[in-house]
Each structure stands twice: as C-alpha cells, then as structure tokens.
N, C-alpha and C positions, 0 to 999 in steps of 0.2 A: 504494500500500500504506500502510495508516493508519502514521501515526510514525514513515515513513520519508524520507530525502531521497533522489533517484532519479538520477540520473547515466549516462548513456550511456558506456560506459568503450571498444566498437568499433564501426566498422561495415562493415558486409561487403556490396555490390551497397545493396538498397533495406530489409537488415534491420539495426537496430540492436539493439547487448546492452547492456545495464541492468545496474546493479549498484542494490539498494536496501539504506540507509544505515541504521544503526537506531544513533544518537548517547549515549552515556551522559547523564541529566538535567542531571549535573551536568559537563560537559565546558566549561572555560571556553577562552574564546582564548591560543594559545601552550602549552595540555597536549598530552602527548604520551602517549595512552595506548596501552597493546594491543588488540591487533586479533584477528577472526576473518573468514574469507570461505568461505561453505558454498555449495556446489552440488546443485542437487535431484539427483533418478535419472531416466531415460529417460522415465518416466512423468508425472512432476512440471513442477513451477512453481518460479517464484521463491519462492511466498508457501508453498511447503512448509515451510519453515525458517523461516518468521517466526516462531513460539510460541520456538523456540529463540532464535533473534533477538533478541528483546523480553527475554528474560528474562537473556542473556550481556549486553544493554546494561544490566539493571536494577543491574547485577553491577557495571558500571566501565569493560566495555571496548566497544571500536566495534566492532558486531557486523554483518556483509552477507551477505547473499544474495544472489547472484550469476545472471541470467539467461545462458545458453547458446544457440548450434544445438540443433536437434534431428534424430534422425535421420529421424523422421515428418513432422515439419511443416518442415520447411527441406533435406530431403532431403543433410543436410551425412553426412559418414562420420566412424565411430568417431574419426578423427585429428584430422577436424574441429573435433570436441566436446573433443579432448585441447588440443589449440591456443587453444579458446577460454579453456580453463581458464587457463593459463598469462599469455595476454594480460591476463587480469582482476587474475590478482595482479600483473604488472608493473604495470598500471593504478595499480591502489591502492598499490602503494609510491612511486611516482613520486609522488603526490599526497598522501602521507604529510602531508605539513605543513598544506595544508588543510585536510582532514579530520580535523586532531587526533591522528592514527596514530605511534606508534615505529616507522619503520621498520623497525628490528632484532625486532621482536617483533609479528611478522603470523601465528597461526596460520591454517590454513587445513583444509577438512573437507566432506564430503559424505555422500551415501546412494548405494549400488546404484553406478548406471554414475556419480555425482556424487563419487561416496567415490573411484571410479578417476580420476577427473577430478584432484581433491585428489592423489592419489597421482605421475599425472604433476606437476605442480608441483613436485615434490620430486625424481623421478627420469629423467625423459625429456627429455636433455639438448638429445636433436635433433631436436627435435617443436618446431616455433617458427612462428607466423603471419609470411606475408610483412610486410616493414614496421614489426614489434614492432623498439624497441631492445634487441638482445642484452645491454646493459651492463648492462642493471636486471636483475638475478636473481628468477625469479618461485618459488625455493624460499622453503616456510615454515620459521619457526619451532620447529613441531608441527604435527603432523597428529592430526585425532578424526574417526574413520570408521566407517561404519553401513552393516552387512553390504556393504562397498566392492567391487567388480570389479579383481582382483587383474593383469587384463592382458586384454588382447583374447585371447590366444593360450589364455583359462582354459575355453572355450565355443567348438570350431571350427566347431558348430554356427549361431554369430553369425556367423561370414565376411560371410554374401551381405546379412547384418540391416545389419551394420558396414558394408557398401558402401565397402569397401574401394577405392585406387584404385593402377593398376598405379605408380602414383611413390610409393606407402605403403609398400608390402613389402618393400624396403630395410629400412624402420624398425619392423620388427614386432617383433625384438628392443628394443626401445625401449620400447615398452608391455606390456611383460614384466616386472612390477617388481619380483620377485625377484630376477632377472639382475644387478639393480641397486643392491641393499642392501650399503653398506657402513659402518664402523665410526662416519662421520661424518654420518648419517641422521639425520635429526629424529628425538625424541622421540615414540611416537603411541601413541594408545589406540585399539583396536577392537572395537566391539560387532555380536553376528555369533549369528543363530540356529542352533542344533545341526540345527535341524529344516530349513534353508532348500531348497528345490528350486530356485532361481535362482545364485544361489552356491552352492556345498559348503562344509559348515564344516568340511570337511577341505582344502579352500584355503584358509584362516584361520588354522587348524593350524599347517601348513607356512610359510606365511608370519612367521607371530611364530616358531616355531621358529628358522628362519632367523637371523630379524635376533637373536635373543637371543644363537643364538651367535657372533654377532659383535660383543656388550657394547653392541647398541643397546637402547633404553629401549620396551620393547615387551610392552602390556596388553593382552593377550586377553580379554576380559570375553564367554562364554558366557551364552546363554539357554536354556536349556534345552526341549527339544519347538520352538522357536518357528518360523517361517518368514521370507520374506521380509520388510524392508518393517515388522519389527514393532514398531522403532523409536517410533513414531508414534501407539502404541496404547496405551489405557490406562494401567497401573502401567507399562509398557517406558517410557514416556512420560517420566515422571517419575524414572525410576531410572538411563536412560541420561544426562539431564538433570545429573541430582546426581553423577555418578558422573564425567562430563565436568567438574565447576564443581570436585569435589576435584582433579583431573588438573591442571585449568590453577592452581588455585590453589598445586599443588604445584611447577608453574615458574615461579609470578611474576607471573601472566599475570592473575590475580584476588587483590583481596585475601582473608584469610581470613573464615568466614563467623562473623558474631558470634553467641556462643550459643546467642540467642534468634531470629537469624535463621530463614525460616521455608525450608524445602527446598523444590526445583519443585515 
C-alpha cells in the first residue's frame, strides 16, 4: 500500500495479518505520538481506510489499517474476526515505542462488521486469541465508528453467516456490547445512516442512548435517507472525515486545525 510501512502483527496456520502503517511526515525518533487502528467491514480491504489513513497521518498522528480473517475467504467465525481485532491492538501497543505511538492514546475504529471489531477492543473482555499476552490491554482510547455492528446477537439472521462454533456461545453475551457499557467506556463518535438496511439506525439509537445515560461521551452523528456503507461516498466522505478530525482534536489526539487549514 503506497506510504505505508506493512508489518505482520499475527499468524494463524499458513495466513498472516498485516497491519499497514501510514507515519506522520514529520514523526522524528523518540516522539510519541497518537494513534488510530481502523478495521474494514466484511466486504472490505485493508486499503478501504487508507484515504482516511493518509489524511489522520497528514494531521500528526500514526494512522493503521489493520488486515483481519475473513468470514469468506479464511472461513474464520464472527469471534474469529473479534479476536483478530483485539490481537492487532495488543500488537501495536506493545510496539508503541517503535512505531513512534503513546501508548496511553491509541484510538481505534472501523466500518460495518470493522466498526464491531473496534467495539470488541473496548468491551469483550473474554474474547482473546490463544497465545495473545492478556497483560497488554487491547482497549482504546476512543473509538470512531461507521454504521458499526453493535453485537452478533443484532442480526440472528447472521448465526449460520457468523459460523459460529459450539465453544463461542458461552460468549455470545460478550459480543453484545450494550451488555457492556459502563461509566468508564471510551469516549466514541458514530456515524450511522437513518436509511441503513444492514444495521438499523434504530440500533444506533439505543446504543448512544444507553451509554449517555450512563455520562459516557457519546456522538450520534445521523445521515439522513443514507444507507449502508455510505461513509465512503462523496460529501459523506468528507464530512465524516472533518467531523472525526474535530472529535479527536477535541481529546488531544490532533492538534487544532489552523485557520486556513484546508478540510478533507
């Protein structure tokens, strides 16, 4: 991926997972900047998120996009895909120093079933690859999420897609992240179509309702008519962009943008 540095961060039988690295220009040796680590959706690539990538680096901090299982092409299950997620932030904080990273300030974010990915990171406490060090905490900072998958359990329709496995359903409360908001929850913003036929923006709803009232820091940003996915298209493009750059700027995570700075 052009202006990226690419790193294997697991490996699982004969497949390896990629993180690709997209470095602020001006990152010297010995900074410690913030971070982000986005996961595509079901559909996607790594290089979904690279426009976001490139422009979070142009911003200041160490921006990644993060390769996963899939449930099509590596025939891994819904828990699969949660575990990988989690492994990748342990990854990159562990290697925090290399890479230039604060550890204490690693947001993390995705799209669709990526965005649910992101969400385990922060809530699925017992959702863990064999072999990961439990000691490295793979919760973010904040989370920025685009129309995310709020739990396996949102779609019972996905069961047989999930390929779920009979040692999963113990944990299916686990990827239920509702179940799991409480007062010490990251900070997150989520942008989420009114119109979506893949998520319900009435699981959006309830979801930020929730966490609000429980005094967590929680942005519902509506599209109105839009559907899935729309993230990535045109003006949505651009507005969930700038609208993500004030969010992190408003915890520290970017500096502010100078006046004449130009918006995504």
């Amino acid at each position: 991926m052009d202006g990226a540095t690419e790193r294997v961060y697991k490996t699982i039988g004969k497949v390896k997972l990629r993180l690709f690295i997209f470095s602020p220009p001006d990152l010297r040796p010995g900074q410690r900047r913030p971070a982000i680590v986005l996961f595509h959706g079901g559909g996607g690539k790594p290089a979904s998120f690279s426009r976001q990538c490139r422009y979070l680096a142009s911003r200041g901090m160490v921006a990644i996009t993060a390769g996963r299982r899939s449930l099509d092409e590596h025939g891994a299950s819904g828990f699969d895909v949660l575990r990988d997620g989690r492994s990748a932030m342990r990854w990159v904080r562990a290697n925090a120093a290399a890479l230039g990273i604060d550890p204490d300030r690693i947001a993390c974010g995705g799209g669709s079933q990526g965005g649910g990915i992101a969400l385990a990171t922060a809530f699925s406490k017992r959702i863990n690859n064999e072999g990961d060090d439990l000691s490295i905490s793979p919760v973010p900072g904040a989370l920025v999420l685009f129309n995310p998958g709020f739990g396996i359990r949102d779609r019972p329709e996905m069961d047989a897609k999930n390929r779920l496995k009979p040692e999963d359903l113990p944990f299916l409360d686990d990827a239920t992240y509702l179940l799991h908001l409480t007062k010490d929850a990251p900070p997150m913003i989520i942008f989420h179509g009114t119109a979506d036929k893949v998520i319900p923006f009435a699981h959006a709803v309830q979801f930020a309702e929730r966490a609000q009232s429980l005094g967590i820091r929680c942005q519902l940003v509506p599209y109105k008519g839009r559907g899935h996915s729309f993230y990535d298209e045109g003006r949505a493009f651009g507005d969930t962009l700038s609208k993500t750059d004030q969010f992190l700027v408003s915890l520290g995570y970017l500096p502010p943008r100078q006046p004449n700075g130009q918006p995504p």
